[in-house]
DRENKE-601425 format. One record per residue (C-alpha): residue in three letters; z negated, x negated, y negated. Coordinates in steps of 0.05 Angstrom, whole numbers, always signed. Layout:
<rec aa="ALA" z="Z" x="X" y="Y"/>
...
***
This chain:
<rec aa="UNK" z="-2005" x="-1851" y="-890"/>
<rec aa="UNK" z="-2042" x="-1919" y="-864"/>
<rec aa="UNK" z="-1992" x="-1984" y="-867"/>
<rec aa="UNK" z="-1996" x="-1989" y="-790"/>
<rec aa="UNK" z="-1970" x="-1929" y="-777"/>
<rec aa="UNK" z="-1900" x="-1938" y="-808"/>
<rec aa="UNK" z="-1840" x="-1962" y="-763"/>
<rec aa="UNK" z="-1794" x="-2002" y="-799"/>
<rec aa="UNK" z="-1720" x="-2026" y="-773"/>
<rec aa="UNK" z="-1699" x="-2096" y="-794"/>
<rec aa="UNK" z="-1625" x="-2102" y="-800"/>
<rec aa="UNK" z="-1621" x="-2152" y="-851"/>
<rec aa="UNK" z="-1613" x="-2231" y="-852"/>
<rec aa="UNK" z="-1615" x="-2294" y="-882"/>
<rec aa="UNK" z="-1682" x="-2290" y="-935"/>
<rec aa="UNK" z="-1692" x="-2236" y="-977"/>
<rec aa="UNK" z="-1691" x="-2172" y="-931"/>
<rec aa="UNK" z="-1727" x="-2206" y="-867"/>
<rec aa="UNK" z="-1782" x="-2217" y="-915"/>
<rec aa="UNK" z="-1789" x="-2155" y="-936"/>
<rec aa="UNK" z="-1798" x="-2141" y="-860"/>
<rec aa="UNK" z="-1850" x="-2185" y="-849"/>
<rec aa="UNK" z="-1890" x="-2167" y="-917"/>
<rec aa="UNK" z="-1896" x="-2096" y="-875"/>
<rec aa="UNK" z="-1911" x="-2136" y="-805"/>
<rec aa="UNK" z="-1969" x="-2170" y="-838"/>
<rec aa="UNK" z="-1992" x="-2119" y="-871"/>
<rec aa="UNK" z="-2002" x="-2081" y="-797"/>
<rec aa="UNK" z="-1930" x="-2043" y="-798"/>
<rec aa="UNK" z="-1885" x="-2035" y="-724"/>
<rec aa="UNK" z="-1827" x="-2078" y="-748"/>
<rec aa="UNK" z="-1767" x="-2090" y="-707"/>
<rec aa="UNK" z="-1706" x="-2137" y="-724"/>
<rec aa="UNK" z="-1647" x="-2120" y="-692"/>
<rec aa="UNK" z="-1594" x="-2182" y="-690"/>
<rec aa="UNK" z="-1521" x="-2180" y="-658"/>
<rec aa="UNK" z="-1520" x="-2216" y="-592"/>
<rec aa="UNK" z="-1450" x="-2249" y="-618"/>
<rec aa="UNK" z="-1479" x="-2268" y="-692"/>
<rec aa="UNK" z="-1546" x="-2264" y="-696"/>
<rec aa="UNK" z="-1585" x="-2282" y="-763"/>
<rec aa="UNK" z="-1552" x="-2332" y="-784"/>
<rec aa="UNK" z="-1615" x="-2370" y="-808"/>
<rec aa="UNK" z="-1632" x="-2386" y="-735"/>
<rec aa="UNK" z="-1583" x="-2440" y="-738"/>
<rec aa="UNK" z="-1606" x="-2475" y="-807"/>
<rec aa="UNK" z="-1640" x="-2528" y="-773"/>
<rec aa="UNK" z="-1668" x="-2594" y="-794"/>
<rec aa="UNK" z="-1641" x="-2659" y="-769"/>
<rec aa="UNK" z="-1709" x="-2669" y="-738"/>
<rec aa="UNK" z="-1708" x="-2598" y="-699"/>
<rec aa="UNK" z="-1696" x="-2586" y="-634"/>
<rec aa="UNK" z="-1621" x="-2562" y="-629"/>
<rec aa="UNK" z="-1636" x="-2518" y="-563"/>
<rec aa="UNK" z="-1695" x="-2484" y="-607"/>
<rec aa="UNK" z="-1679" x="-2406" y="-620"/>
<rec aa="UNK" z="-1705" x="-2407" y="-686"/>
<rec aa="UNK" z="-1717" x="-2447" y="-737"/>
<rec aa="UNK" z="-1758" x="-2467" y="-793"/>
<rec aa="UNK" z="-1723" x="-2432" y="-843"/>
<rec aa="UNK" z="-1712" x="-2371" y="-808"/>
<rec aa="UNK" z="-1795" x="-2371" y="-782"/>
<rec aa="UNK" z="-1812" x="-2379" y="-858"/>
<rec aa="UNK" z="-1795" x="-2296" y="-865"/>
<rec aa="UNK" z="-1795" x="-2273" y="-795"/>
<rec aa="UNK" z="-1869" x="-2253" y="-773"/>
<rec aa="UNK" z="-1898" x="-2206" y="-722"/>
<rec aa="UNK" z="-1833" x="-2171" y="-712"/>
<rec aa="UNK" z="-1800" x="-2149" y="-651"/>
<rec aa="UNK" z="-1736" x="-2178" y="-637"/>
<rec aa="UNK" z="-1686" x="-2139" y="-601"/>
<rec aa="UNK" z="-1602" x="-2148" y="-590"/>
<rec aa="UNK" z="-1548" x="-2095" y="-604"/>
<rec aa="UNK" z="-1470" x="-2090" y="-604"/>
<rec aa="UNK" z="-1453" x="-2043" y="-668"/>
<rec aa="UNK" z="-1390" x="-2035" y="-630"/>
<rec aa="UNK" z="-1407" x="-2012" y="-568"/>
<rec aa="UNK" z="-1423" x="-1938" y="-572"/>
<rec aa="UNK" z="-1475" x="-1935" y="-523"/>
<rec aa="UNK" z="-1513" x="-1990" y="-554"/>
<rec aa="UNK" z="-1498" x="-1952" y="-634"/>
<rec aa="UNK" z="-1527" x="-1896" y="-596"/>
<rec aa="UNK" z="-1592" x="-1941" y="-586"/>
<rec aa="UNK" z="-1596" x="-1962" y="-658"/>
<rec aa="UNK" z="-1584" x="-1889" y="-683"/>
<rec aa="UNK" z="-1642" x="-1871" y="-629"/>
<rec aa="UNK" z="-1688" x="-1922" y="-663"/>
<rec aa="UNK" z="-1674" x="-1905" y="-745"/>
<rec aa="UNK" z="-1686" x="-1837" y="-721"/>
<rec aa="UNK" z="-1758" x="-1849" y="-707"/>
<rec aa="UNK" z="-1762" x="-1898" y="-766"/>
<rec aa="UNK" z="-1806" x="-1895" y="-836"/>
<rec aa="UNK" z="-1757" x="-1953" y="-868"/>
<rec aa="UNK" z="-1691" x="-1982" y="-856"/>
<rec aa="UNK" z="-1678" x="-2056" y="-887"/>
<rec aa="UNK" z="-1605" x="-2077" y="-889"/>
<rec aa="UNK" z="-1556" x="-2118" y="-924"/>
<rec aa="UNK" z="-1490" x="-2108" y="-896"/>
<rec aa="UNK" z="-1435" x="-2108" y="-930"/>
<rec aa="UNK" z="-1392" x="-2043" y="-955"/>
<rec aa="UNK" z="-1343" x="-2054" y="-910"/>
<rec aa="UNK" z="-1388" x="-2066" y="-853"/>
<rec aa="UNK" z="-1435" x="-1992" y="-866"/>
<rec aa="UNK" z="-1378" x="-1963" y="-866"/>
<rec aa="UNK" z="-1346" x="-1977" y="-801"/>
<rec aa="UNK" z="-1408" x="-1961" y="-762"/>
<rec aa="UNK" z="-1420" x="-1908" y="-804"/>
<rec aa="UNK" z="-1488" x="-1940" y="-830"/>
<rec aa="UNK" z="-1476" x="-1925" y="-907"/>
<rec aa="UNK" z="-1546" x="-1905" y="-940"/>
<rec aa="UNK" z="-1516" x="-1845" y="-951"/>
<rec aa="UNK" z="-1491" x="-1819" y="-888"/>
<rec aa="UNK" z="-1562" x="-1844" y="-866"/>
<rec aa="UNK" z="-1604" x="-1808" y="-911"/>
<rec aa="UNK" z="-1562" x="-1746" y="-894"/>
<rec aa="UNK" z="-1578" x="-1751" y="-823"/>
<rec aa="UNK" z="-1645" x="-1772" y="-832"/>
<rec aa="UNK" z="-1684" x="-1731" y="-896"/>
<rec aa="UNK" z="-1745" x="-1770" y="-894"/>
<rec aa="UNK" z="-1721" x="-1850" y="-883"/>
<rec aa="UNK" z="-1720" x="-1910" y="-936"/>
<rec aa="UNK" z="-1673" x="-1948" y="-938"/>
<rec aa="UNK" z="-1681" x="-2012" y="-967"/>
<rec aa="UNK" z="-1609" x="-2043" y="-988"/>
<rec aa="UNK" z="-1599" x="-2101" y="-1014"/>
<rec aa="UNK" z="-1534" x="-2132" y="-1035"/>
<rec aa="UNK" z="-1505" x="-2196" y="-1081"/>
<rec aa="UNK" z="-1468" x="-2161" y="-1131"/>
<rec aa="UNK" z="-1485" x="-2089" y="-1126"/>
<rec aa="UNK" z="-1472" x="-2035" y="-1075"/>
<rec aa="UNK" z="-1388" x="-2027" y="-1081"/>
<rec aa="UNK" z="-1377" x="-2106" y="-1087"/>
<rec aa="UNK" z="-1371" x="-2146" y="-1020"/>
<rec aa="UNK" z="-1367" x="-2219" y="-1050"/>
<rec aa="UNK" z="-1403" x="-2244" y="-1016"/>
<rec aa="UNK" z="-1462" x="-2284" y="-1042"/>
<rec aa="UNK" z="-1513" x="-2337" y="-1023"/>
<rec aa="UNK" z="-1577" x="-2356" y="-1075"/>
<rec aa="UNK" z="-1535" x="-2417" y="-1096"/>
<rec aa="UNK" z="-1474" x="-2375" y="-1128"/>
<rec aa="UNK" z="-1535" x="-2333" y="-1166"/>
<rec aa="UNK" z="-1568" x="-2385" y="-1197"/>
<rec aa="UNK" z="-1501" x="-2413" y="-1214"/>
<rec aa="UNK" z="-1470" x="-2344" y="-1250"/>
<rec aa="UNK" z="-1534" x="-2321" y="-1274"/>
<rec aa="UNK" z="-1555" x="-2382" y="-1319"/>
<rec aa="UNK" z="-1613" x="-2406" y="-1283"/>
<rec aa="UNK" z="-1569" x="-2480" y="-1253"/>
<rec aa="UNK" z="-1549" x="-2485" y="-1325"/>
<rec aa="UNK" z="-1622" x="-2485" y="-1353"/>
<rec aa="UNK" z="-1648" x="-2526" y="-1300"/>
<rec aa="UNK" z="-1640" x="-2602" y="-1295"/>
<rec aa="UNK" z="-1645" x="-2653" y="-1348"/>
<rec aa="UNK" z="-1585" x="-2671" y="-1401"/>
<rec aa="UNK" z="-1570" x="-2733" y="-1353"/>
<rec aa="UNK" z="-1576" x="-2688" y="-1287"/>
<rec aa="UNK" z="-1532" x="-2640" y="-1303"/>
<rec aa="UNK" z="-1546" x="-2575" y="-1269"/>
<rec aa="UNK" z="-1586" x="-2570" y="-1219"/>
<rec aa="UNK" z="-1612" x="-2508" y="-1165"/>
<rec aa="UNK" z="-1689" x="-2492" y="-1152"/>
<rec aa="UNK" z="-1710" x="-2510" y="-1086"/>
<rec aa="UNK" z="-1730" x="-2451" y="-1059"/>
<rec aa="UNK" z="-1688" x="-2389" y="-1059"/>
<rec aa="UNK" z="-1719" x="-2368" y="-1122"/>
<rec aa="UNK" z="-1673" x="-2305" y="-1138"/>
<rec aa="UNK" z="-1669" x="-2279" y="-1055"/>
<rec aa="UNK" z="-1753" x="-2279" y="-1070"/>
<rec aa="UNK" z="-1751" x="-2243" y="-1131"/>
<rec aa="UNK" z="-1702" x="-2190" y="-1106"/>
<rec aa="UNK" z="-1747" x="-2186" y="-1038"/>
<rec aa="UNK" z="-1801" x="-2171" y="-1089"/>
<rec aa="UNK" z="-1769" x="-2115" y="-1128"/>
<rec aa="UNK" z="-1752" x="-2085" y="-1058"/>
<rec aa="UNK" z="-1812" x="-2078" y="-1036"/>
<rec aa="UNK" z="-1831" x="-2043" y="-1109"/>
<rec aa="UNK" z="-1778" x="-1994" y="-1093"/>
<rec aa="UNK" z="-1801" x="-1984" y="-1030"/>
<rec aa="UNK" z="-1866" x="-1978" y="-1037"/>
<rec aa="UNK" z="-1857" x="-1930" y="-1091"/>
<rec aa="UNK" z="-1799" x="-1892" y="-1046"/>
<rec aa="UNK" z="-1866" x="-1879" y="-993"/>
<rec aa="UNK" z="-1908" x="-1855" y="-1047"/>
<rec aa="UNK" z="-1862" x="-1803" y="-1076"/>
<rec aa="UNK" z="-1842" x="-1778" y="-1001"/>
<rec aa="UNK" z="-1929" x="-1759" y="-995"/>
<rec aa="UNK" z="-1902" x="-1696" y="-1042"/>
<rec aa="UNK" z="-1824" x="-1691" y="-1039"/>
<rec aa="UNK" z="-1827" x="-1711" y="-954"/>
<rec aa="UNK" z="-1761" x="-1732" y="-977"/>
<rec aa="UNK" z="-1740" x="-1808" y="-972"/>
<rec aa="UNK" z="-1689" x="-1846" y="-1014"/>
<rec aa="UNK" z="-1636" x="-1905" y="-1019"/>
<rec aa="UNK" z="-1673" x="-1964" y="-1054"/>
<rec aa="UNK" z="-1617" x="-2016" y="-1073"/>
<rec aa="UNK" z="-1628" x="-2082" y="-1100"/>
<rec aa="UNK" z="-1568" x="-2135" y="-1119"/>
<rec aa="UNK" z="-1591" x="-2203" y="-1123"/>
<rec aa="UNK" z="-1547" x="-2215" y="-1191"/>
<rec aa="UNK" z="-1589" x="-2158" y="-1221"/>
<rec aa="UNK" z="-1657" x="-2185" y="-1204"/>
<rec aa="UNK" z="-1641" x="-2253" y="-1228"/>
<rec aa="UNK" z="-1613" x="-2229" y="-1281"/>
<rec aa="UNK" z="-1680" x="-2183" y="-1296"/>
<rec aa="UNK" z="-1717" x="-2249" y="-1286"/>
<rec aa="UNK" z="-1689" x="-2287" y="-1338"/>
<rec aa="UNK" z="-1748" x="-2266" y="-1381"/>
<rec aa="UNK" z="-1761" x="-2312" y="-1439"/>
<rec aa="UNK" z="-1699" x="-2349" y="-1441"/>
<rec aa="UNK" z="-1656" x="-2285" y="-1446"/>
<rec aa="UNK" z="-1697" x="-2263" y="-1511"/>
<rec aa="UNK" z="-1688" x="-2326" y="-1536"/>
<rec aa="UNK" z="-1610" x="-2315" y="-1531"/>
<rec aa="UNK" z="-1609" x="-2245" y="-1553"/>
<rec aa="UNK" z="-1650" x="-2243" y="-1602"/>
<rec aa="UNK" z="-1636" x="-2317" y="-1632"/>
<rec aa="UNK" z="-1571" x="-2332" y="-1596"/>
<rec aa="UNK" z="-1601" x="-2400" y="-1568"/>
<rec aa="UNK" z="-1565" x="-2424" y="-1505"/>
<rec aa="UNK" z="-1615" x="-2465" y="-1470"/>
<rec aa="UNK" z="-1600" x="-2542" y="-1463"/>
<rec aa="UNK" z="-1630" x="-2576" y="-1399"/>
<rec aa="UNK" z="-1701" x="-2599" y="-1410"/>
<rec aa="UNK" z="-1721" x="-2614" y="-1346"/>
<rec aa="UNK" z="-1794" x="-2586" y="-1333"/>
<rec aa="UNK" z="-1797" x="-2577" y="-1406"/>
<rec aa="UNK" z="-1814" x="-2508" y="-1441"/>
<rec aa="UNK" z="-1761" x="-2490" y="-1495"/>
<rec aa="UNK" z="-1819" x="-2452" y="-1540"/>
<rec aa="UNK" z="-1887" x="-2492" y="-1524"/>
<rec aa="UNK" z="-1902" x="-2563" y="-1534"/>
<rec aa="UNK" z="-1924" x="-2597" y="-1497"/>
<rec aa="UNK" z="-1917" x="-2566" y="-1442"/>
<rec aa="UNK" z="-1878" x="-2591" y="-1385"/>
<rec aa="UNK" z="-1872" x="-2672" y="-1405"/>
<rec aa="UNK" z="-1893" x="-2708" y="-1347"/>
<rec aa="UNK" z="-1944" x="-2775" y="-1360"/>
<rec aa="UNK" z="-1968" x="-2829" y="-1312"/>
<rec aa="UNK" z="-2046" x="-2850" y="-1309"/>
<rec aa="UNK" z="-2083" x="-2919" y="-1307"/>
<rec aa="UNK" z="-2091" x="-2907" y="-1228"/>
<rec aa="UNK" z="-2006" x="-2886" y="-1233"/>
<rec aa="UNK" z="-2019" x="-2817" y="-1211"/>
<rec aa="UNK" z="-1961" x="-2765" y="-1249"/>
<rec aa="UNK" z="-1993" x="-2708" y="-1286"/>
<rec aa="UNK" z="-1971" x="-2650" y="-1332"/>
<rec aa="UNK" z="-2000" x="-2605" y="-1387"/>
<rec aa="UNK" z="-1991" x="-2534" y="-1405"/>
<rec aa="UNK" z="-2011" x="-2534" y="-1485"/>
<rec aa="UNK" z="-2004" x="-2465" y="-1491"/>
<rec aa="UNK" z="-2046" x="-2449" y="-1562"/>
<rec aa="UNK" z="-2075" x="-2497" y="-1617"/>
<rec aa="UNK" z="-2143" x="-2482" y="-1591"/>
<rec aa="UNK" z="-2120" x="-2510" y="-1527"/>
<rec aa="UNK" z="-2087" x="-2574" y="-1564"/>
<rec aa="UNK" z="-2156" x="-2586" y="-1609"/>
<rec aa="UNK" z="-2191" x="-2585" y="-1546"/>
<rec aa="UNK" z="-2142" x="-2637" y="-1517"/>
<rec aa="UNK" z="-2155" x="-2684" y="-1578"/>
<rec aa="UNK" z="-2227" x="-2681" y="-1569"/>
<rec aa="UNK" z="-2222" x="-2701" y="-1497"/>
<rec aa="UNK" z="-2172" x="-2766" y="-1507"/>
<rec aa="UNK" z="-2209" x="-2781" y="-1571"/>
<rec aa="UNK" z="-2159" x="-2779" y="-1616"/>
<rec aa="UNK" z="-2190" x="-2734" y="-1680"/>
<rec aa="UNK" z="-2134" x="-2749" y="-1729"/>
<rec aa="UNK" z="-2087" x="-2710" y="-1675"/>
<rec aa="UNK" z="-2097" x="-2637" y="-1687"/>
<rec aa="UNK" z="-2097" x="-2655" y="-1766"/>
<rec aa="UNK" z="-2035" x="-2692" y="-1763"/>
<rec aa="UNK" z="-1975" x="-2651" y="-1801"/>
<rec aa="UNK" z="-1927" x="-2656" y="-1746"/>
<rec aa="UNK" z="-1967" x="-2630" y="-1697"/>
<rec aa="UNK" z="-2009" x="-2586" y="-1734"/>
<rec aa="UNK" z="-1973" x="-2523" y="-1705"/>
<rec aa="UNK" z="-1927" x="-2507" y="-1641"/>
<rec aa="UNK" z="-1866" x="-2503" y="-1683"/>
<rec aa="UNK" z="-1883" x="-2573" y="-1712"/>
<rec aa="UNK" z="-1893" x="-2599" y="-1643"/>
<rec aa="UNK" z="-1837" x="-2570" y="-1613"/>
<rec aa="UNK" z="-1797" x="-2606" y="-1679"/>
<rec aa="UNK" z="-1839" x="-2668" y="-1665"/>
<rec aa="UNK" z="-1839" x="-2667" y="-1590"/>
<rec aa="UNK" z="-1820" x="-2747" y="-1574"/>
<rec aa="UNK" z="-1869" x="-2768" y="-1627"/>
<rec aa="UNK" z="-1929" x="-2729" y="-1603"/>
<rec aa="UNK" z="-1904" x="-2748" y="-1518"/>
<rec aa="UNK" z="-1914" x="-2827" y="-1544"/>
<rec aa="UNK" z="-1974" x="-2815" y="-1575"/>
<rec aa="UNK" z="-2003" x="-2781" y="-1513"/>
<rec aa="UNK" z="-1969" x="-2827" y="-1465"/>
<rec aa="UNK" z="-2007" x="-2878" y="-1489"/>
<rec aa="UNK" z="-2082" x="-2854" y="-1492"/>
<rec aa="UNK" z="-2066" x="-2828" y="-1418"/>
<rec aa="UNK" z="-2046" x="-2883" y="-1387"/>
<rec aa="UNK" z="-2107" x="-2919" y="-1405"/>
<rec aa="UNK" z="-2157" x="-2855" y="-1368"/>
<rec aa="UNK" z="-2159" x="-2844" y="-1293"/>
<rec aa="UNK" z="-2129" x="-2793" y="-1267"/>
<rec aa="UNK" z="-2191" x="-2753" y="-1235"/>
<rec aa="UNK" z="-2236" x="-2762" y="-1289"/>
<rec aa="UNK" z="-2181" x="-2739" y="-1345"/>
<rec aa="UNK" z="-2163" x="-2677" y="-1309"/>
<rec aa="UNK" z="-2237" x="-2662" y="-1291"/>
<rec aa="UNK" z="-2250" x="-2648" y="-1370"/>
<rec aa="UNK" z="-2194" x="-2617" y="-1378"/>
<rec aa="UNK" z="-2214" x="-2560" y="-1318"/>
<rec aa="UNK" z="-2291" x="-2560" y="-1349"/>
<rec aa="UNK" z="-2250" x="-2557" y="-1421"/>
<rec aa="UNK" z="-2204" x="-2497" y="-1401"/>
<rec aa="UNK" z="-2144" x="-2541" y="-1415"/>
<rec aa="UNK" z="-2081" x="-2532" y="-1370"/>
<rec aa="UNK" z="-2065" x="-2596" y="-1331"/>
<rec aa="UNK" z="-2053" x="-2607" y="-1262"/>
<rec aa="UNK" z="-2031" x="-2672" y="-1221"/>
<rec aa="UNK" z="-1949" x="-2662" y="-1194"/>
<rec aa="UNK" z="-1966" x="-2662" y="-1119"/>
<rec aa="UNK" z="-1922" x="-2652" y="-1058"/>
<rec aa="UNK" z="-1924" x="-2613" y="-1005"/>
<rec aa="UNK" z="-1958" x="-2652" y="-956"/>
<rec aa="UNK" z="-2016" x="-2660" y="-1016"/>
<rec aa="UNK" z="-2004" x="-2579" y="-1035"/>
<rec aa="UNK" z="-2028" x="-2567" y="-956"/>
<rec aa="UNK" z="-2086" x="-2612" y="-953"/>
<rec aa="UNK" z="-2125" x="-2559" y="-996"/>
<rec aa="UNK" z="-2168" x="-2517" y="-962"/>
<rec aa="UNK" z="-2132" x="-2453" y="-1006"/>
<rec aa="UNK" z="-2072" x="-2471" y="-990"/>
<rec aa="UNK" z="-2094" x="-2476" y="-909"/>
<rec aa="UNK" z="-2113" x="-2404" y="-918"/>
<rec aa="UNK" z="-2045" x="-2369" y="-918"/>
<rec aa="UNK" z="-2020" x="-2409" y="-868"/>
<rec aa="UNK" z="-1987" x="-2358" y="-803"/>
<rec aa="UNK" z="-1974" x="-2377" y="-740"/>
<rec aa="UNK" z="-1935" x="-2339" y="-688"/>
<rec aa="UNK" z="-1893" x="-2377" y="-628"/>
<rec aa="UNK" z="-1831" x="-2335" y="-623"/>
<rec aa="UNK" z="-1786" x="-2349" y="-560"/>
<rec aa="UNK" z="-1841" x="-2394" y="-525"/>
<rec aa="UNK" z="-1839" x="-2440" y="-604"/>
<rec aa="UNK" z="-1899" x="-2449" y="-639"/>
<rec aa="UNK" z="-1881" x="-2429" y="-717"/>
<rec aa="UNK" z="-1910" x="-2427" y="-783"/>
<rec aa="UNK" z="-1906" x="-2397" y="-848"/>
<rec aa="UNK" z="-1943" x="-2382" y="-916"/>
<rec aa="UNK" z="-1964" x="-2309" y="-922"/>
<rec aa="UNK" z="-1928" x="-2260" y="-955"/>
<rec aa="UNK" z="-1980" x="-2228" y="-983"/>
<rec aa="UNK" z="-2012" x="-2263" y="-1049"/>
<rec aa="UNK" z="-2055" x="-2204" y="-1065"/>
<rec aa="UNK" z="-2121" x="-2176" y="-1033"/>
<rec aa="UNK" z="-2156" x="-2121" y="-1011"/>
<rec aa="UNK" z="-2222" x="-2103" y="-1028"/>
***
């Protein structure tokens, strides 16, 4: 089965099921979002002060809306149920994220849907699981599943990502499921109910930090962009030409390699920083001692032998700076929806060859 011949219905809003959608779109797929004339996605409202407020969409909700059709039903009148029922009949994938209560009074539970339909997907995904209808935004993740309370610096306090970190990583283990759902069907020609909660894929993200708790029972303090078992690795230092740059030390070759460069030869020998662990234990010591070799080097030239040096460092830029690279420029979208021009970054990071 080719990617452009798969029909997928959109029912979901907000971020992490409409991109889903659109990862399909671009990838060639018939998607169509279907929004209630009475409360459509709610997204289309989440405007900047500086957008227009007769626009009907904005930013936000063009960032993971892409080459879809967009059409209008009432759940509640029959006729137009009918119309939806018509359409997830001839449909490869259904994406939704209704709540329990919602499925059930339009009789759109997976289940009753994979009963009538043998061979669909559908894609759920949910905030707290399938049963629970709390409902939940990627704020109240990152609060109850420890990410705010690692982020931010001690005089901070906590503090969210800004992006919708855990609706992306629960978009990304839907499409896993999904993808894996159309790969099994080849043999079975049987579909399935792939369901993602956001609280489990944040929690499932957690990674390092949640080894570090279960294994050592360390609770993670806020370090800011600091990493909790590398040093350094996250300090931020200012240039002679004031331009803000980072390091990723990730090995001692890497750190050797960073002496040579600044000129500082007594470094890698010096007991306290002789290994990560005495780094990490001597991590405001070593940050002074760095500070001040770097703020005596330029910027370019510094980071230039680091890249020819295969040492991790990298300038802090912002967006407008992120988008003046030509790479960056390359997985730009755009798409006017409703008579608006839009754009968006790709969903797709990967490539075909």
């Amino acid at each position: 089965m080719r990617v452009e011949s798969l029909k997928i219905i959109d029912l979901s809003t907000v971020l992490a099921g409409p991109s889903v959608g659109t990862f399909f779109a671009e990838l060639g797929a018939k998607v169509i979002k279907v929004e209630s004339p009475e409360f459509p996605d709610v997204t289309r409202s989440w405007k900047l002060p500086s957008e227009s407020s007769d626009a009907s969409v904005s930013a936000y909700f063009s960032s993971v809306n892409y080459l879809k059709h967009y059409i209008q039903l009432d759940f509640s009148e029959k006729v137009q149920l009918d119309q939806l029922m018509l359409l997830i009949s001839e449909a490869d994938i259904v994406l939704m994220n209704f709540k329990k209560s919602t499925e059930t009074k339009f009789g759109l539970t997976p289940e009753l849907l994979l009963a009538n339909f043998p061979r669909l997907i559908i894609g759920k995904i949910s905030g707290f699981g399938d049963e629970n209808d709390r409902v939940a935004y990627d704020l109240i993740l990152q609060a109850e599943t420890g990410f705010m309370s690692m982020n931010g610096t001690a005089q901070s306090g906590p503090v969210k990502m800004p992006v919708a970190l855990i609706d992306v990583l629960a978009a990304h283990h839907l499409k896993e499921g999904i993808l894996l759902a159309l790969l099994d069907r080849i043999e079975s020609n049987r579909g399935k109910i792939v369901s993602v909660s956001l609280y489990d894929a944040a929690i499932s993200s957690l990674a390092n930090q949640a080894s570090n708790y279960l294994m050592e029972n360390d609770i993670p303090s806020r370090l800011g962009s600091l990493h909790p078992n590398i040093a350094p690795y996250g300090e931020l230092f200012i240039t002679k030409d004031s331009v803000q740059i980072t390091l990723a030390i990730g090995s001692n070759a890497h750190f050797q390699k960073l002496g040579v460069i600044l000129c500082l030869p007594d470094l890698v020998i010096d007991e306290r920083f002789s290994t990560n662990q005495q780094r990490l234990k001597n991590r405001q010591e070593l940050v002074d001692v760095l500070s001040e070799k770097l703020i005596l080097l330029e910027a370019d030239d510094f980071l230039n032998r680091c890249h020819q040096s295969n040492i991790p460092a990298a300038r802090i830029k912002n967006l407008e700076e992120v988008f003046k690279n030509i790479e960056a420029q390359k997985l730009i979208r755009q798409e006017t929806i409703s008579g608006q021009e839009t754009k968006r970054v790709s969903s797709i990071a990967f490539k075909w060859k």
